[in-house]
DRENPA-770041 format. One record per residue: y, x, z of N, C-alpha, C, O in turn; residue in one letter. Coordinates in steps of 0.001 Angstrom, whole numbers, padded with zeros to 6 digits, always signed. Example, Ala and Ser with C-alpha at 12.3 -4.5 7.8 and 13.67 -1.06 7.14 Angstrom:
2
-005690+013190+007800-004500+012300+007800-003300+013200+007800-003319+014236+008465A-002250+012850+007080-001060+013670+007140+000030+012900+007870+001138+013409+008039S
This chain:
122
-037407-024555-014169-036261-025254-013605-036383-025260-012088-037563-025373-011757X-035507-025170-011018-035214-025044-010007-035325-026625-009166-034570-027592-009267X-036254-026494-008533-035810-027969-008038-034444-028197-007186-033843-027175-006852X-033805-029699-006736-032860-029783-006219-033314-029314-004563-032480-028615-003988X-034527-029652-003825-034497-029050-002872-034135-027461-002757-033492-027105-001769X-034475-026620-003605-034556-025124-003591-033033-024792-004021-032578-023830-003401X-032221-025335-004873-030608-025242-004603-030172-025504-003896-029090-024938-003736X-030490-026343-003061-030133-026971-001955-030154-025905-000837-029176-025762-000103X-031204-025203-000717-031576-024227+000523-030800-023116-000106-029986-022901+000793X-030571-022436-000869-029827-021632-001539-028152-021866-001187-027438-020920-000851X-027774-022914-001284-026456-023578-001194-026265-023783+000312-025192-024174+000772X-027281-023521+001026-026821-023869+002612-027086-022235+003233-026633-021894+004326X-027830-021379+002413-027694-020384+002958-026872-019300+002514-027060-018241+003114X-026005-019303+001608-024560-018440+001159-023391-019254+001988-022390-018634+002347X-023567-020947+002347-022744-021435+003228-022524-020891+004709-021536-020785+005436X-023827-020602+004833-023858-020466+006536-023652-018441+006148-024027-017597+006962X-022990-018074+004750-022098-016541+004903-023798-015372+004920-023875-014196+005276X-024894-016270+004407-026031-015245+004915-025906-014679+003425-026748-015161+002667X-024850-013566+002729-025044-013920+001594-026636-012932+000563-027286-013225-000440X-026654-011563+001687-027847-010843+001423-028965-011051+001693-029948-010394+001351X-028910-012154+002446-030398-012812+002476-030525-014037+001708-031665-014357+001373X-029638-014710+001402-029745-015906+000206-030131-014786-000857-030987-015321-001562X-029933-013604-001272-030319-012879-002707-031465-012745-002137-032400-013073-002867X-031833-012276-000795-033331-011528-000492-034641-012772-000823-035834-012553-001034X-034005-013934-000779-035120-015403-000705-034836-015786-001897-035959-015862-002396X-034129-016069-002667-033735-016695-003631-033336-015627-005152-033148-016197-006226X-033282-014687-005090-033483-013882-006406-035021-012954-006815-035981-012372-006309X-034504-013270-007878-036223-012299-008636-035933-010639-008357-034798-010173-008465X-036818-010022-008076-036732-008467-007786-036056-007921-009206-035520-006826-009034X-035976-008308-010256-034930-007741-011659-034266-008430-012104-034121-008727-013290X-033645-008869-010994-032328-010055-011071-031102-009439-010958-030923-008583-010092X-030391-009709-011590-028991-008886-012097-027631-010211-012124-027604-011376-012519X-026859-009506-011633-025317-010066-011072-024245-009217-012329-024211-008004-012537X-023547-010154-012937-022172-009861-013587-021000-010470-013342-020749-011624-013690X-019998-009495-012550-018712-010098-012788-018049-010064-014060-017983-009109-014834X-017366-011691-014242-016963-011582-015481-017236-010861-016238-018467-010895-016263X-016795-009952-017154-017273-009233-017855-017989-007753-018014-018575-007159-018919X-017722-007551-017006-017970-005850-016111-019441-005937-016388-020045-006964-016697X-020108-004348-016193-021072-004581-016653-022225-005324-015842-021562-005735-014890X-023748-005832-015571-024427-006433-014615-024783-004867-013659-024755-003678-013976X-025120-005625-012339-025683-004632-011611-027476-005446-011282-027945-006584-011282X-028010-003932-011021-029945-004615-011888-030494-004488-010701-030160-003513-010028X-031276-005259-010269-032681-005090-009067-031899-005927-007751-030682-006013-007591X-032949-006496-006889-032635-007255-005855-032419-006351-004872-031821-006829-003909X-032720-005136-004784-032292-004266-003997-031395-003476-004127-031470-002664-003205X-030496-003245-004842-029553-003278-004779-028650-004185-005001-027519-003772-004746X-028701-005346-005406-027340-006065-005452-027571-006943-003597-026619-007563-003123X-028858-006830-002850-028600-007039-001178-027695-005611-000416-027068-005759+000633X-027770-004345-001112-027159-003497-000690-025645-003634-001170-024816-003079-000449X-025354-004058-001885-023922-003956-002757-023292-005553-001383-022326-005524-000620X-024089-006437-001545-024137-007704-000253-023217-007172+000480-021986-007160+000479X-024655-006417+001559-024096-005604+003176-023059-004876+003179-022488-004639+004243X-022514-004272+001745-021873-003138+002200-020360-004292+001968-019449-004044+002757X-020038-005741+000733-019490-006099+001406-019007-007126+002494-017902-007435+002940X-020274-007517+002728-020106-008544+004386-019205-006823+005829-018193-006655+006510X-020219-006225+005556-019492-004951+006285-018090-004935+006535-017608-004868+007666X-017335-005007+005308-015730-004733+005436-015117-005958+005634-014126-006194+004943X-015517-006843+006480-015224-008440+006660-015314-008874+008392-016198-008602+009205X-014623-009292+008489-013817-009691+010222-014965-010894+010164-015997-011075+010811X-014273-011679+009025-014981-013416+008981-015032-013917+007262-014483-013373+006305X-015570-014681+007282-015329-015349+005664-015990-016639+005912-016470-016900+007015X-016033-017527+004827-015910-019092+005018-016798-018821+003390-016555-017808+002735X-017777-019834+002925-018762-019666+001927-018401-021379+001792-018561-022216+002681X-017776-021652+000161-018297-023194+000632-018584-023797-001258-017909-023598-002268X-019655-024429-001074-019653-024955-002416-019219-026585-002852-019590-027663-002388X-018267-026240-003954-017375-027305-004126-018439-028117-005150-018667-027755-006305X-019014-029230-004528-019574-030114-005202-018902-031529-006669-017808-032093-006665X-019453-031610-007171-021345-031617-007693-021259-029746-008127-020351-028970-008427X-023003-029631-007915-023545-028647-009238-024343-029460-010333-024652-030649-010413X-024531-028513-011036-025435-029199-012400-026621-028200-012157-026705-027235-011398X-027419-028691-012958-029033-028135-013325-029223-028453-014535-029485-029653-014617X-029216-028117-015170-030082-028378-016833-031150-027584-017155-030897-026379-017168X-032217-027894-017406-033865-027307-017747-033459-025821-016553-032776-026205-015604X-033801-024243-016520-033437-023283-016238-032279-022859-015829-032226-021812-015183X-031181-023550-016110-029632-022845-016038-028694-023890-014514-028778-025067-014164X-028060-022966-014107-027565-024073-012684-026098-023407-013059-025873-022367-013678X-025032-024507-012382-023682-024082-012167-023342-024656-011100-023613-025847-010950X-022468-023716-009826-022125-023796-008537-020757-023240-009059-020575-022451-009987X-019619-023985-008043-018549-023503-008516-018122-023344-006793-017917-024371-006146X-018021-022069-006183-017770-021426-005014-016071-021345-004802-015292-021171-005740X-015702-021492-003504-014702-020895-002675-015221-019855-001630-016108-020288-000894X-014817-018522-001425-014990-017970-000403-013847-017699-000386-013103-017533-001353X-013490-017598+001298-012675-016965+001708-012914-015858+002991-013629-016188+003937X-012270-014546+002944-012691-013077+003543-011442-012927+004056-010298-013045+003619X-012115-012541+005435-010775-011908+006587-011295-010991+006567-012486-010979+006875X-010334-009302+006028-011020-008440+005845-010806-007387+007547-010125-007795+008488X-011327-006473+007544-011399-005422+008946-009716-004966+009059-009122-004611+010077X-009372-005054+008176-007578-004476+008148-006564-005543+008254-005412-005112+008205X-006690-006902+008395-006428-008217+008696-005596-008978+007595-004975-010017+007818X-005679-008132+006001-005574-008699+005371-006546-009944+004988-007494-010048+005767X-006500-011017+003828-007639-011918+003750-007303-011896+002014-006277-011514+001451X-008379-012368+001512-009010-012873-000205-009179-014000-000136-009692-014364+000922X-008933-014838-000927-009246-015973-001256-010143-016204-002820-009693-015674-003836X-011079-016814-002857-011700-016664-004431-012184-017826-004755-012838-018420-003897X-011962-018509-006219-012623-019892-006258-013265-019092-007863-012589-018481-008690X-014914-019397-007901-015326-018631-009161-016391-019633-009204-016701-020339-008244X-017065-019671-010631-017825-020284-010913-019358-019727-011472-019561-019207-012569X-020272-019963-010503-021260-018907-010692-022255-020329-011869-022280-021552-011729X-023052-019280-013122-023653-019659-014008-025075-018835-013885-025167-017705-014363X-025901-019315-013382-027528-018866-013002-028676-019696-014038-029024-020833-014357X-028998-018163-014317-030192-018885-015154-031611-018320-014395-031933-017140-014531X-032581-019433-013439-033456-019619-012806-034754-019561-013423-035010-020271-014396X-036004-018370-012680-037457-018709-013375-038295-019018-012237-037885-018511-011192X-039636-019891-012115-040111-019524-010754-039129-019947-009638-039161-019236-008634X-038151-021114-009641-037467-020756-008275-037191-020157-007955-037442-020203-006750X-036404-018888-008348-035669-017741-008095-034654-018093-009619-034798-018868-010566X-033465-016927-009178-032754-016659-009986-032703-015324-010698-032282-014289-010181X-033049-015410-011612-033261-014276-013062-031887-013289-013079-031792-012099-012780X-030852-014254-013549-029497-013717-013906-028203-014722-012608-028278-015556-011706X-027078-013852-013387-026111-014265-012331-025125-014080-013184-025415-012982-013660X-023804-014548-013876-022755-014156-014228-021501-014979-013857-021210-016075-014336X-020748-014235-012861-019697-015481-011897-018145-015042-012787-017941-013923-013257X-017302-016054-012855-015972-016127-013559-015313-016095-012681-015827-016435-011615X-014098-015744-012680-013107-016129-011413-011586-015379-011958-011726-014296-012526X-010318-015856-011821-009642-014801-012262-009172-013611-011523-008303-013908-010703X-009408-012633-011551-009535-011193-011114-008040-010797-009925-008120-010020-008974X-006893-011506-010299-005792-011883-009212-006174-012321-008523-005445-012089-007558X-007499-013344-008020-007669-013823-006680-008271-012808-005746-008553-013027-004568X-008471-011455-006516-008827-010391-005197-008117-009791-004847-008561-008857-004180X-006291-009859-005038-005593-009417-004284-006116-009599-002943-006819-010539-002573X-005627-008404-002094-005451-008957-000396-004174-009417-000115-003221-008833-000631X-003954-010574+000777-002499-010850+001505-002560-010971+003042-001532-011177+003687X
């Protein structure tokens, strides 16, 4: 189980938009990310590369977690807003709910919900 300090530092560092280095400190090296249902993508090195490439196509974005989260034994739920001003001056808006199951103070797995219309650009 994750202590509340170590979500805590996790939760202030996807806030402050660091989002490939919150994976680089805070995920296990065969830690794997699923959107909704799509398939997971595997290893901490690449899902910090999948990160950069998209902080890259981004002017600005806003990271904010809509409180409370929960913790139960291993499993955490954060329910996120980001919002992305992209390089072409369109922007995204996304409210998704990420479900992490934690070993060691790191995070194992990742599978975030969100409905798939909020990645229009406008």
């Amino acid at each position: 189980m994750p202590s509340i300090s170590t979500v805590e530092k996790f939760i202030a560092q996807v806030e402050a938009n660091n989002h490939d280095k919150a994976i680089a400190n805070f995920y296990s090296e065969n830690a794997s990310i699923q959107e909704n249902n799509e398939a997971p993508r595997k290893g901490r090195t690449l899902l910090i590369k999948n990160e950069k490439k998209i902080l890259a196509k981004t002017m600005a974005m806003s990271s904010k977690c809509i409180r409370p989260y929960f913790i139960e034994n291993n499993r955490v739920i954060i329910c996120w807003k980001f919002c992305f001003k992209w390089l072409d001056g369109t922007s995204t808006h996304i409210e998704e709910l990420a479900y992490q199951i934690w070993e060691n103070e790191r995070v194992i797995s990742k599978q975030f919900f969100y409905d798939p219309k909020q990645r229009e650009k406008h």
